[in-house]
C-alpha positions in Angstrom: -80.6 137.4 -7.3 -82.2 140.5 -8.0 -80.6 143.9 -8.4 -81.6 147.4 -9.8 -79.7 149.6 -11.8 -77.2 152.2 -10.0 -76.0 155.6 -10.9 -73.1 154.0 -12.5 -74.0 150.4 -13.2 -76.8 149.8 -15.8 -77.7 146.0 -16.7 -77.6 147.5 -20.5 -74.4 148.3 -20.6 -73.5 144.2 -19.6 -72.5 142.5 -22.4 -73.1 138.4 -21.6 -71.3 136.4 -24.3 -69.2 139.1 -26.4 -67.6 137.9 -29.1 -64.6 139.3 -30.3 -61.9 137.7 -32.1 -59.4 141.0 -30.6 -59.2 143.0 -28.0 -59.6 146.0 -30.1 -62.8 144.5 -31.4 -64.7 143.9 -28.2 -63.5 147.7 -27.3 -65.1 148.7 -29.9 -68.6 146.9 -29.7 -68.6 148.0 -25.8 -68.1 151.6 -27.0 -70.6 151.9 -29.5 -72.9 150.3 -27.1 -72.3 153.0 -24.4 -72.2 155.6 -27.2 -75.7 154.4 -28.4 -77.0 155.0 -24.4 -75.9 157.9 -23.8 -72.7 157.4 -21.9 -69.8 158.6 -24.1 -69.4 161.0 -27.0 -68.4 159.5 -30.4 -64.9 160.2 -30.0 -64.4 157.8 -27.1 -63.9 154.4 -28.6 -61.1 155.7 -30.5 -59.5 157.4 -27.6 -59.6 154.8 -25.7 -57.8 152.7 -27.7 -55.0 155.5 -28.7 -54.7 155.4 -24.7 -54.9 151.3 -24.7 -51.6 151.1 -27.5 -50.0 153.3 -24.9 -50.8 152.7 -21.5 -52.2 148.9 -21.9 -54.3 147.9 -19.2 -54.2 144.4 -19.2 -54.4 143.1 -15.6 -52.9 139.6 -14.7 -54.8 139.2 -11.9 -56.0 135.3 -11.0 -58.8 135.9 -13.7 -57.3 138.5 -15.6 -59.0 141.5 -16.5 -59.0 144.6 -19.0 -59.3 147.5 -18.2 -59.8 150.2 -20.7 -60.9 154.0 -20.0 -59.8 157.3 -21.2 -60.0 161.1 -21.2 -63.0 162.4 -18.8 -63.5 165.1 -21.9 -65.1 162.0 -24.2 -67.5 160.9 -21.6 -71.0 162.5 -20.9 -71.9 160.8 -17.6 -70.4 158.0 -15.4 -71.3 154.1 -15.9 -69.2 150.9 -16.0 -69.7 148.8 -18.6 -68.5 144.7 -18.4 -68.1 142.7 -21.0 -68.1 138.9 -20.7 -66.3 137.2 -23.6 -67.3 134.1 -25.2 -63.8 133.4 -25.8 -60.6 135.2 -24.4 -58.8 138.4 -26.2 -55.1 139.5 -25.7 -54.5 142.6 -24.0 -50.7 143.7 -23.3 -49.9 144.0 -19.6 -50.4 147.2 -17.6 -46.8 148.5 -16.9 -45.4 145.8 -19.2 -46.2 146.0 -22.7 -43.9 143.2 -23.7 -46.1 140.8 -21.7 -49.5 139.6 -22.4 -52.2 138.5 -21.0 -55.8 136.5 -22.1 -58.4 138.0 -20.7 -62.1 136.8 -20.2 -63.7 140.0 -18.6 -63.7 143.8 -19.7 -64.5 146.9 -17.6 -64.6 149.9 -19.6 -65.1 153.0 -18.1 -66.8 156.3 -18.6 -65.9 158.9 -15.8 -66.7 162.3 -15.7 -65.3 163.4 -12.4 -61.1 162.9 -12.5 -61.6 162.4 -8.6 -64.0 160.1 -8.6 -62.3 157.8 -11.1 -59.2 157.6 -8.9 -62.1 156.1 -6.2 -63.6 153.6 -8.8 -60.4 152.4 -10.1 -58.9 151.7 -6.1 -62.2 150.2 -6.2 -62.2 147.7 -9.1 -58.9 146.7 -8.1 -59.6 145.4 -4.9 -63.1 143.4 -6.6 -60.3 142.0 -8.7 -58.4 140.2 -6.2 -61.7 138.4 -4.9 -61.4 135.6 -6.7 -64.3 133.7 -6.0 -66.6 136.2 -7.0 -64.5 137.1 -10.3 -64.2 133.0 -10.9 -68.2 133.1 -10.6 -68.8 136.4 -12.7 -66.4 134.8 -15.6 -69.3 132.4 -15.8 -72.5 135.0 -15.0 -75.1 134.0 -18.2 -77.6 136.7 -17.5 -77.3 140.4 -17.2 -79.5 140.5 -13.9 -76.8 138.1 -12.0 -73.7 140.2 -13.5 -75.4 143.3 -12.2 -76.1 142.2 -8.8 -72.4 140.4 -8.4 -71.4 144.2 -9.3 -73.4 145.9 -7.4 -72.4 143.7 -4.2 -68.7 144.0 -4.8 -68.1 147.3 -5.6 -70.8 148.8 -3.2 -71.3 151.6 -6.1 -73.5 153.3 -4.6 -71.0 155.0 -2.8 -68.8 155.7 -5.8 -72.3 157.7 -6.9 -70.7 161.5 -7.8 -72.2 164.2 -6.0 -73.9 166.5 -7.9 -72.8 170.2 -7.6 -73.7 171.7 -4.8 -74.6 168.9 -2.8 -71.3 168.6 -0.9 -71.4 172.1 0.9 -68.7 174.9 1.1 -66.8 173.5 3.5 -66.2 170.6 1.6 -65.2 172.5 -1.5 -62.6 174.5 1.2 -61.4 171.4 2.3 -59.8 170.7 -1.1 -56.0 171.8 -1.7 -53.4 171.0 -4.7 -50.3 172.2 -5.7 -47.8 171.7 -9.0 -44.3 171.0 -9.1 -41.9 169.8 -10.9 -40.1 166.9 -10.1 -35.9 167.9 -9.6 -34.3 164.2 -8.2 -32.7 162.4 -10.5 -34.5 159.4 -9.7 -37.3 161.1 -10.2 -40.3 159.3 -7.7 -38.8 155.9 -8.0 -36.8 154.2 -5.7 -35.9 156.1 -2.2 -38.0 159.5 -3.1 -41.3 157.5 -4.1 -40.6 155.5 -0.7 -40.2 158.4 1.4 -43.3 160.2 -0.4 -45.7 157.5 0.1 -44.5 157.4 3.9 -45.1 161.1 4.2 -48.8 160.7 2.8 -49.8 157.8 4.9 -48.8 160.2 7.5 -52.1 162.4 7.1 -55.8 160.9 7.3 -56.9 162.6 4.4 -57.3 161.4 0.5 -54.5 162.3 -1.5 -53.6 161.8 -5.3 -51.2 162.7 -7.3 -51.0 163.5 -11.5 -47.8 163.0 -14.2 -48.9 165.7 -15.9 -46.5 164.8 -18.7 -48.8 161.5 -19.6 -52.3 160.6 -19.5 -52.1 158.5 -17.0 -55.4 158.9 -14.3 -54.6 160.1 -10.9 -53.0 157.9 -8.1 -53.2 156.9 -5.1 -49.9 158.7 -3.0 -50.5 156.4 -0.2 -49.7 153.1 -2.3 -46.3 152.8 -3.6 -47.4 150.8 -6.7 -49.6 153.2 -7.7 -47.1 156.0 -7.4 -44.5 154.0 -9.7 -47.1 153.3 -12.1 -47.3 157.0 -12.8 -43.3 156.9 -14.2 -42.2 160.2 -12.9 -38.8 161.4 -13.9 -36.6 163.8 -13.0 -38.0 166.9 -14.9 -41.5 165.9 -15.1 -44.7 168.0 -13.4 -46.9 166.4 -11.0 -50.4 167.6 -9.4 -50.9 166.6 -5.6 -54.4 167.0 -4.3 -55.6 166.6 -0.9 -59.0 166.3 0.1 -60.6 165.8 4.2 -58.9 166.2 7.7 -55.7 168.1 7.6 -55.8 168.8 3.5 -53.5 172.0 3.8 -51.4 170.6 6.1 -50.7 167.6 3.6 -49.9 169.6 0.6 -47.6 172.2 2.1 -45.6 169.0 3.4 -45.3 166.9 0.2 -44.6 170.2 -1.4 -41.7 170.9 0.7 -40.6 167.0 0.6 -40.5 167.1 -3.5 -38.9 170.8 -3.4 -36.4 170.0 -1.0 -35.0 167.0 -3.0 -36.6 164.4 -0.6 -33.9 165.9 2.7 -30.9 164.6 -0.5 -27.9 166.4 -1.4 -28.6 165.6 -4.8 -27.4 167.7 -8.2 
């Protein structure tokens, strides 16, 4: 099982048999190795974990996962690194810091585009729920075999950022955001995050949405759990973007929808 390096995936940056005695620890070695290639600056191992104490991302998925990434400003260029653990580390729960969970692979992150990290992290989540080929990577002994597992589930190649330019005008003019801050009392949770996610899946084309009170990376609008993750509140700011068929259209409706109170008679 052969495989050659990608854009974003380099068999260097796969770490067979880390061992760690903490979480914090095998962070730390993965950083320093991506900050030794090239990858990150030397302020990202200690913003990611800042952003780890505060937005944990410990996944309890059937082999449970970390997930650590930060900032795009502490990265230099794009790569995944993995990190296969010798023995298991505790990582608090994403969305529930007062569960944990023990967890036998890391994917640390360095991402340089803020829109194409919302497309690798949609993507790593769904590799995640493959549980055959997580049970088999949990046991991967050589670099060459994690790499090509990898490559064949996430199909990185098309998670490859375009380089400026590359994309064309009209797909630059096919982009469209607003801000807005966020007036319902429940904030998106509940009915208005319901009747928001409905509203996106009405349009074909790629839209996420930003707290921008937290650090949180962008979301999907069209899944509900990705919208609740965010923890909008009444009060709070949000950037909606829209990329593809029907962009404008999109954002002048979600706009309306969050301006109008969600169609409530609320205070």
């Amino acid at each position: 099982m052969e495989q050659t390096d990608s854009p974003i995936l380099n068999r260097d940056l796969i770490l067979v048999g880390l061992e760690a005695a903490t979480a914090e620890q095998a962070i730390r070695i993965m950083a320093e190795n991506m900050f030794e290639k090239g990858y990150v600056k030397d302020t990202f191992a200690s913003a990611v974990l800042h952003r780890e104490s505060v937005y944990p991302t410990g996944i309890p998925t059937e082999v449970p996962v970390g997930l650590p990434h930060t900032d795009v400003e502490h990265c230099l260029k794009p790569g995944i690194s993995l990190g296969i653990l010798k023995n298991p580390v505790t990582f608090q729960t994403m969305g529930d810091p007062t569960q944990t969970v023990s967890v036998h692979l890391i994917f640390l992150l360095s991402v340089v585009n803020p829109a194409s990290q919302v497309k690798l992290l949609h993507r790593l989540i769904d590799f995640f729920q493959q549980s055959a080929k997580m049970n088999f990577l949990a046991t991967v002994e050589s670099q060459e075999v994690a790499l090509a597992t990898l490559s064949e589930g996430l199909n990185v190649d098309e998670l490859a950022e375009t380089p400026a330019g590359e994309a064309g005008q009209a797909a630059v003019e096919a982009v469209h955001s607003f801000e807005t801050t966020v007036r319902h009392p429940s904030g998106l949770h509940a009915r208005p995050a319901a009747k928001f996610v409905q509203a996106a899946n009405g349009f074909p084309c790629e839209i996420t949405i930003n707290n921008l009170e937290n650090s949180k990376p962008p979301a999907n609008a069209k899944s509900i759990l990705s919208v609740l993750s965010l923890e909008i509140s009444r009060g709070h700011r949000i950037r909606v973007q829209a990329t593809g068929e029907r962009a404008a259209e999109a954002t002048q409706s979600l706009q309306n929808l969050v301006e109008s109170n969600f169609g409530e008679d609320v205070g």
